[in-house]
C-alpha positions as CSV (number, residue, x, y, z in Angstrom):
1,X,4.6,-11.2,64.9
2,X,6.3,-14.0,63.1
3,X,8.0,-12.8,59.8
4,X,8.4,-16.6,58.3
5,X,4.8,-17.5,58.1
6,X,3.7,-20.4,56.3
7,X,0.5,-20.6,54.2
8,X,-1.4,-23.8,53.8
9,X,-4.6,-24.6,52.3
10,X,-6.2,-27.4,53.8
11,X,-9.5,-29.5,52.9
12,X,-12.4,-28.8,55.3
13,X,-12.4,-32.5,56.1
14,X,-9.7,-32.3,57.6
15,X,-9.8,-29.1,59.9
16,X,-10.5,-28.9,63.3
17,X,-14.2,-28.1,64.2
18,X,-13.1,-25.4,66.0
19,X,-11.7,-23.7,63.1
20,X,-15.0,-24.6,61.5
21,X,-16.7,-22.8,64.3
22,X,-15.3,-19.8,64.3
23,X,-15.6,-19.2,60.5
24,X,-19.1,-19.8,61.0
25,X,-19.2,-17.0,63.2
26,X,-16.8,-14.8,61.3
27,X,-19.4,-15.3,58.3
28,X,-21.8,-14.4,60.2
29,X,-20.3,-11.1,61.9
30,X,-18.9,-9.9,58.5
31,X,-22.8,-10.5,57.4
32,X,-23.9,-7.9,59.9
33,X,-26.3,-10.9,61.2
34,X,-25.2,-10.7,64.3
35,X,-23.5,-7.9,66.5
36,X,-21.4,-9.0,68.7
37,X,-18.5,-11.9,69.4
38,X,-19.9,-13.5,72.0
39,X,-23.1,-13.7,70.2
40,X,-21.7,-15.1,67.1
41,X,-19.8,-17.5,69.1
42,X,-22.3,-19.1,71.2
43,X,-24.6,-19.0,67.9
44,X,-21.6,-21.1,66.1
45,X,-20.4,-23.0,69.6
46,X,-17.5,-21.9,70.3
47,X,-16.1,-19.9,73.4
48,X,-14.7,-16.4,72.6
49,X,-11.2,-17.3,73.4
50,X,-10.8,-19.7,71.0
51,X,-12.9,-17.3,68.8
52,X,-9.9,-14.8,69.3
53,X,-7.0,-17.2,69.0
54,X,-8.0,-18.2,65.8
55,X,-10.3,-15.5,63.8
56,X,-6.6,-14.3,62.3
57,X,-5.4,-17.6,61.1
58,X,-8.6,-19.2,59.6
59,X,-9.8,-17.8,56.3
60,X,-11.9,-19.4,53.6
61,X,-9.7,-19.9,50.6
62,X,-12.6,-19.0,48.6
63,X,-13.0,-15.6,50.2
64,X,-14.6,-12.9,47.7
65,X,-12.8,-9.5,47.9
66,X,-14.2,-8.7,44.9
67,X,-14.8,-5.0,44.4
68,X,-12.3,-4.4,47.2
69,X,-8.5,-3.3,47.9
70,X,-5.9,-5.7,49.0
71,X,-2.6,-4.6,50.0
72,X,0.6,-6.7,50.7
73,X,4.0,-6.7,50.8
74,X,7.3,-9.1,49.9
75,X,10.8,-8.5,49.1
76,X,12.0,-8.8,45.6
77,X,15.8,-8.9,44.6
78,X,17.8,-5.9,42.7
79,X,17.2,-7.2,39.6
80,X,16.4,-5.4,36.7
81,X,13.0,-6.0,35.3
82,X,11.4,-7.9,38.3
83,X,9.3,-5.7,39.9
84,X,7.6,-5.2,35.9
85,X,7.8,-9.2,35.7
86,X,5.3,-8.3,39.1
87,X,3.4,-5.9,38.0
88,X,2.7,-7.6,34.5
89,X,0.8,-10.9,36.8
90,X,-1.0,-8.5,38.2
91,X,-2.2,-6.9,35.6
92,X,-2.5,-10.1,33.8
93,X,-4.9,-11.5,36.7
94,X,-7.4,-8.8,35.8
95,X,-6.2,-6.7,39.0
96,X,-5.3,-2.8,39.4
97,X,-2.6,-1.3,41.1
98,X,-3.3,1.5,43.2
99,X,-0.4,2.3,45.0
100,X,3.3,0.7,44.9
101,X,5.8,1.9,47.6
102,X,9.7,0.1,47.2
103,X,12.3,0.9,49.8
104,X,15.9,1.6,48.4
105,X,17.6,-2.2,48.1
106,X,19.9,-2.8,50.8
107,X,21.8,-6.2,50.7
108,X,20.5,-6.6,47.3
109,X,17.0,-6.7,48.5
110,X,13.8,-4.5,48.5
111,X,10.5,-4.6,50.0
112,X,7.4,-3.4,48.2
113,X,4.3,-2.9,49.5
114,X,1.4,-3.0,46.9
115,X,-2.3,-2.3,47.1
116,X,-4.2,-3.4,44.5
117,X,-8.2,-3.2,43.6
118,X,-9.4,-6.8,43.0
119,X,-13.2,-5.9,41.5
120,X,-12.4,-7.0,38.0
121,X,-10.1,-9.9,38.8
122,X,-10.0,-13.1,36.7
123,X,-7.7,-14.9,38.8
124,X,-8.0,-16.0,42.2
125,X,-6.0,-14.0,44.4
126,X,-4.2,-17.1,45.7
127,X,-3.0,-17.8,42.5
128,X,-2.0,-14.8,42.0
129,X,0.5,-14.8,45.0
130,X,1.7,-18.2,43.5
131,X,2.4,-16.8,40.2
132,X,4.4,-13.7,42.0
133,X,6.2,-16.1,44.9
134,X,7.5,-18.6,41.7
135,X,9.1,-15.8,40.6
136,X,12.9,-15.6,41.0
137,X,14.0,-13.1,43.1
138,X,10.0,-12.6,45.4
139,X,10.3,-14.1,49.0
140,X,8.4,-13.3,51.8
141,X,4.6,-12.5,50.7
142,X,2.4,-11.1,53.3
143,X,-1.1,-9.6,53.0
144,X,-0.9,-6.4,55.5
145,X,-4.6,-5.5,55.1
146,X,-7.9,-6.0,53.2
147,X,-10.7,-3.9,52.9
């Protein structure tokens, strides 16, 4: 998996339809409307293999995970402070930290892996990883799982 993965949002204008196609079916898999993949895709027209190459890389921007856990990770500098400067967006963005695990700093930097619960968040969650990735010291943001 590539560690230096760039984020982008993009206007729906401008995508490709199959990138349209297979969030139609995503939405309605997720919905429990339909059972299976090759359902949804021939419902959304799209073949299943393009449904698999790209069902990990296209996500609404708008996606609720309200009422659910997020968990991600990024490193953050040896610097005293930061990982509060961190914790304070978060809990500024109406969010709350479940669990926090921080590897001992080596070459000056840690990672930290967070999981937060996002039901009473205020803030968009990618705003939110703005906020944190603006901070100096944070590099490398990656969400590991949602739920």
């Amino acid at each position: 998996m590539q560690s230096n993965k760039r984020l982008y949002i993009v206007e729906e204008e401008v995508l490709p339809e199959v990138a349209l196609k297979v969030l139609a079916a995503k939405e309605k898999l997720e919905a429990g409307k339909i059972k299976t993949v090759s359902e949804a895709a021939a419902e959304a027209g799209v073949s299943r293999s393009a449904f698999y190459k790209y069902k990990d890389s296209v996500l609404p921007f708008y996606e609720n995970i309200s009422g659910k856990t997020l968990t991600f990770s990024f490193n953050l500098e040896n610097t005293p402070g930061l990982l509060s400067n961190v914790l304070n967006l978060i809990s500024a963005a109406g969010a709350n930290v479940l669990t926090i695990n921080q590897t001992i700093p080596i070459n000056n930097t840690a990672n930290v892996t967070l999981t937060i619960e996002t039901r009473q968040m205020t803030e968009d969650t990618q705003k939110l990883f703005e906020r944190i990735t603006q901070l100096n010291g944070t590099s490398a943001l990656k969400v590991i799982a949602r739920e």
